[in-house]
Each structure stands twice: as structure tokens, then as C-alpha cells.
C-alpha positions in Angstrom: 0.0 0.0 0.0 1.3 3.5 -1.1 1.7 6.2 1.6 -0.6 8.0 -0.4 -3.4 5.1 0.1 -2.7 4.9 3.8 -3.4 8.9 4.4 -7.3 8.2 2.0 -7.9 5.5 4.0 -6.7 7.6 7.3 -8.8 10.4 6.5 -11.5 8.4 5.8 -11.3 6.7 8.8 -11.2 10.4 10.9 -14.1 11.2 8.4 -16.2 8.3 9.7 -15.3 9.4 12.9 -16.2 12.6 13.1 -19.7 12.0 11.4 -20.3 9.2 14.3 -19.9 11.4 16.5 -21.7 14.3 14.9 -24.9 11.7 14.8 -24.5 11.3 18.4 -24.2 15.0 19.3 -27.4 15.6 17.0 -29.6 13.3 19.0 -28.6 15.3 22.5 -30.5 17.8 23.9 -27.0 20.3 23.8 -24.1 20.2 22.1 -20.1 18.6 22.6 -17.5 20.7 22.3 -13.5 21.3 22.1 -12.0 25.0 22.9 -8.4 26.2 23.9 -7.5 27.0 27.5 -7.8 30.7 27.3 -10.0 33.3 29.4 -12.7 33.2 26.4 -13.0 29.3 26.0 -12.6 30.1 22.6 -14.5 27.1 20.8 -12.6 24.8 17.7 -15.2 22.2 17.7 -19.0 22.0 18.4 -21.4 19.4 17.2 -24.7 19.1 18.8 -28.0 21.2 19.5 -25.9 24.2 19.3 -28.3 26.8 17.9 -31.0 25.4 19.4 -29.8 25.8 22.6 -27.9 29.0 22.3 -29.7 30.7 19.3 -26.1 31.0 17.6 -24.9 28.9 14.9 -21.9 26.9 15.7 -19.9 29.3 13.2 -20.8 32.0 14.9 -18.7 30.9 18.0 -16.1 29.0 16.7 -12.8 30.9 17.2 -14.8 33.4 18.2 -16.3 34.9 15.0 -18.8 37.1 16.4 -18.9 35.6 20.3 -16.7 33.7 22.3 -18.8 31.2 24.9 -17.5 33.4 27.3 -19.7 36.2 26.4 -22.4 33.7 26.3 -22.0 33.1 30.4 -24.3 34.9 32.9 -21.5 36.9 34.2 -22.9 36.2 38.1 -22.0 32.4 37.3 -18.5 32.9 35.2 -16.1 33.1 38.2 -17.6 29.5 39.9 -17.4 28.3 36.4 -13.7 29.4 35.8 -13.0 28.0 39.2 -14.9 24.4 38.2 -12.7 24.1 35.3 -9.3 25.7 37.1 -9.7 23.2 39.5 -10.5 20.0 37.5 -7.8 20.9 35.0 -5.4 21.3 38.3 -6.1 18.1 39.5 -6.6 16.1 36.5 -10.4 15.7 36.6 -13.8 16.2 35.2 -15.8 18.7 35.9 -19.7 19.2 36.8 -21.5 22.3 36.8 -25.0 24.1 36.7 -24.6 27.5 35.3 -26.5 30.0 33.1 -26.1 31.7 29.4 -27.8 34.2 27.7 -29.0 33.0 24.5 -29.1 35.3 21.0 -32.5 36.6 22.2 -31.2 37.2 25.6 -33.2 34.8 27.4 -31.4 33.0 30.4 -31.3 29.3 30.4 -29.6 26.6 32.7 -27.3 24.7 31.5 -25.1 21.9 32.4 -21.2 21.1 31.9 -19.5 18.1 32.3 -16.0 18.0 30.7 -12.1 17.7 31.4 -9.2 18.7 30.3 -6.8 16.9 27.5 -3.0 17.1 27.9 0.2 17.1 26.3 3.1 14.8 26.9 5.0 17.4 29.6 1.6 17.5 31.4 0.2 20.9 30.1 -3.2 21.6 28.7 -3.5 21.4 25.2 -7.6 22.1 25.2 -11.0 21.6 27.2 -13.4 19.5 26.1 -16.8 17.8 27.0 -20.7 18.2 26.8 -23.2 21.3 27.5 -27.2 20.2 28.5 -30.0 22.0 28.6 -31.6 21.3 32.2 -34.8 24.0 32.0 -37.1 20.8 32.1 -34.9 19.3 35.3 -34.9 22.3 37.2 -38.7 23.2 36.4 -39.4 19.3 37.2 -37.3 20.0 40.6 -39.7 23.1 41.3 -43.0 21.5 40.8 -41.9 19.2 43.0 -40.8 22.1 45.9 -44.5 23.4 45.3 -46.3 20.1 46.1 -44.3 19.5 49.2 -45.0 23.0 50.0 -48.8 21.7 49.3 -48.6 19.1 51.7 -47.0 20.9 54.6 -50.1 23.6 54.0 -52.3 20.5 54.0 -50.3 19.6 57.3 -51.1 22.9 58.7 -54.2 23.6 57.8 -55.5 20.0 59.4 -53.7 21.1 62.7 -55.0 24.9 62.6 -58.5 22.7 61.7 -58.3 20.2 65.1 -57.2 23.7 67.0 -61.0 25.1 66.1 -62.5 22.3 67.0 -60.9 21.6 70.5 -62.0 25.6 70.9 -65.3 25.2 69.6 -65.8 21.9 72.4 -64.9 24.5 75.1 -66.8 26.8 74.0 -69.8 24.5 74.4 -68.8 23.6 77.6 -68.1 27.1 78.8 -71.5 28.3 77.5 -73.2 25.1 79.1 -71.6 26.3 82.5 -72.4 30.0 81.7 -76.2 29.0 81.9 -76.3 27.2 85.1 -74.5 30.5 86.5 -77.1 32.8 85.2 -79.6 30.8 86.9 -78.1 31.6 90.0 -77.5 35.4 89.1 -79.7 36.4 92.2 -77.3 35.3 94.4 -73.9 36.4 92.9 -72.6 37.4 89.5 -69.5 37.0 89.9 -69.1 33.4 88.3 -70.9 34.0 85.3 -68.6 37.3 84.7 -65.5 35.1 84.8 -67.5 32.4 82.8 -68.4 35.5 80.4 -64.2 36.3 79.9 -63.3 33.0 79.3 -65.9 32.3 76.1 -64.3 36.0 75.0 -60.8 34.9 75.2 -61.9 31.3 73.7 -63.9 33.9 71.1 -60.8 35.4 70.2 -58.6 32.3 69.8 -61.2 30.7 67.6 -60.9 34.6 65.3 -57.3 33.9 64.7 -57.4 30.2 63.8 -59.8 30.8 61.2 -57.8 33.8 59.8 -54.6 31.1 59.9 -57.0 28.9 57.8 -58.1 31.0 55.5 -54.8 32.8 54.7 -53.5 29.1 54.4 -56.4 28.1 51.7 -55.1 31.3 49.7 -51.4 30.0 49.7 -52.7 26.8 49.1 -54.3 27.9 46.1 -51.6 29.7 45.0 -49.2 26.9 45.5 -51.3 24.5 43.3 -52.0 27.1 40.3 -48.1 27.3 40.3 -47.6 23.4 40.2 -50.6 22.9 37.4 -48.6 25.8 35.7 -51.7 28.3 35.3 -50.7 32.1 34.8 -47.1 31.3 35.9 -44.7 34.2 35.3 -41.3 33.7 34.0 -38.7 35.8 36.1 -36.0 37.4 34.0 -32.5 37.1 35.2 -30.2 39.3 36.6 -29.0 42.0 34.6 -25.9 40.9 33.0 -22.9 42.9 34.0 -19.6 43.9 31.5 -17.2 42.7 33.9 -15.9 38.8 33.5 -13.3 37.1 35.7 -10.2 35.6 33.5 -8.5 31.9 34.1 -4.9 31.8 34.2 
């Protein structure tokens, strides 16, 4: 075989490669990467969902033709993300880390990175690589959960606040039972049935509050599941994105 032959059949072998793994990357919801150890992660490679989860073509990023994937991180998350991949690179391994970008609209999505560094013979980086998920559906998952335990303790809470009523109601009855065999003997002394009198007040007033606790519960309550069904939720924008960015050595 000719050395000519060899480097076809070499680069076809790299070619078959690289469209395996391009087939993979398309069926992921994100994208795989490759980008040089610099302060801008400045991308070589990316095959995946990259436009659909960033709104950029991969072109677009790649060497950093009109963005670098820095500019693409929520600058409040960009120093714990440098620090992630500092400290796996350090240490010689992978890293895993929820952080947000700001797409080509400007909407804020979570993301997920796991990746690690590649290295030369003398032990230096040569370039970072790895995989970049989009968690919205995880996270939103995680919250709808957070809501329906809130539900139950309201449910909790509004059972005890319930029992509470009752117990003061059965007093109540009691009290106002005793009240009327003391006004029967109001000719000879009122003093018991004044006493008698207080204590259905104070009950009164006990029995005022709980309710209120109940019904301010029932609102949250009803709150709390309109969130979890997902009716008339708002979507919070994220924090304003700031100019300054921290840079990795």
C-alpha cells in the first residue's frame, strides 16, 4: 500500500469518525465541544444542538467569529465556572457544573457542563473538552416538586389549625353550658358568670385567629397549586448581565 493510500484510507477513517460522532451530538439535547484553555473558552469544535440551545450557529462561536462562549455566560456564574474548570484541569479531573447563558434573544437558560481537560506529553493543557445540557425541564421538574411538598406541609397545617378550632369550639360549648347554670343563679352572685363570660371571650378570640390562619393558608394553598398545574405562571427574568468577567490563568 502507497503512503498515499494509507493517508485516504486515514482520512477516511477520521471522516467516519467525526460523522459518528456528529450523529451522536445531533440526538442530544446540547451540544459537545472542544476549545483552547484561554480566558474566552474560545470554541474549535462543536457538534450538537448548538443553535437550538444558544440561538447561535456553531460558526458563529467558533474561534470566536462574532462571540466567544464566554460572552455567552451569565456573568454572576462565570467566576464558579472558571473556578470548576481551574480546579478539575489542576487536579486532572472532570468537571460538573450548573450554570446560566444568555441565548441570542437574551433569554437566560440553565445549563449543564461536564468535561475535562486533554494534555500534552510534559503534562500541560493542550484544550478543554466535554458536553453542555440544557436542564430547564430538570430544574422546572425540581420546582414543581418544591411546590407540592409546599402543598402538603399547607395541608399539614391547615388540618392542625382545623383540630385547634375544634378543641375551641368543644370548650366553648362547655363554657356556654356552665355560663347558663350560672345565670340561673344570678340572684345570688354574678361574679361566676362574669368570669365564665371572659373566658368564652378569650376562647372567642382564639377561635378569630385560627380561622384567619386557615383561611390565609387556603389562599397560599391555592396559589401553591396554580403554580404546580402551571396556570398564569410568570417567568422571572434574570439578573441584569454585568460587563465585567473574571479571567483563568
Amino acid at each position: 500500500m502507497s503512503s498515499a493510500e494509507a493517508r485516504s484510507q486515514d482520512s477516511s477513517g477520521q471522516n467516519g469518525k467525526l460523522e459518528a460522532l456528529e450523529s451522536i451530538a445531533a440526538r442530544m439535547n446540547g451540544f459537545m465541544y472542544r476549545c483552547k484553555n484561554d480566558n474566552k473558552y474560545t470554541m474549535l469544535f462543536m457538534a450538537g444542538a448548538v443553535t437550538g440551545l444558544t440561538g447561535y450557529q456553531p460558526a458563529d462561536l467558533i474561534n470566536n467569529r462574532r462571540h466567544s462562549y464566554m460572552d455567552l455566560i451569565h456573568d454572576e456564574d462565570s467566576p464558579q465556572v472558571d473556578r470548576a474548570i481551574e480546579k478539575g484541569s489542576r487536579e486532572r479531573e472532570a468537571w460538573n457544573i450548573d450554570y446560566r447563558i444568555r441565548t441570542a434573544k437574551r433569554e437566560v437558560r440553565w445549563v449543564n457542563e461536564r468535561g475535562g481537560a486533554v494534555y500534552d506529553s510534559n503534562g500541560e493543557v493542550l484544550y478543554l473538552e466535554g458536553a453542555v445540557f440544557d436542564i430547564g425541564e430538570r430544574l422546572e421538574e425540581a420546582r414543581r416538586r418544591k411546590r407540592m411538598e409546599r402543598v402538603g406541609e399547607i395541608g399539614q397545617q391547615i388540618g392542625k389549625a382545623s383540630r385547634n378550632i375544634l378543641k375551641t369550639l368543644k370548650k366553648l360549648r362547655i363554657l356556654s353550658l356552665n355560663a347558663s347554670v350560672e345565670a340561673a343563679r344570678i340572684g345570688e352572685t354574678g361574679r361566676g358568670f362574669g368570669v365564665v363570660a371572659d373566658e368564652v371571650k378569650k376562647l372567642a378570640d382564639e377561635s378569630g385567629k385560627a380561622a384567619s390562619s386557615i383561611s390565609e393558608l387556603m389562599d397560599e394553598l391555592e396559589s401553591e397549586l396554580r403554580a404546580a398545574r402551571g396556570d398564569g405562571e410568570e417567568q422571572k427574568p434574570g439578573p441584569e448581565e454585568g460587563s465585567a468577567q473574571s479571567k483563568r490563568r
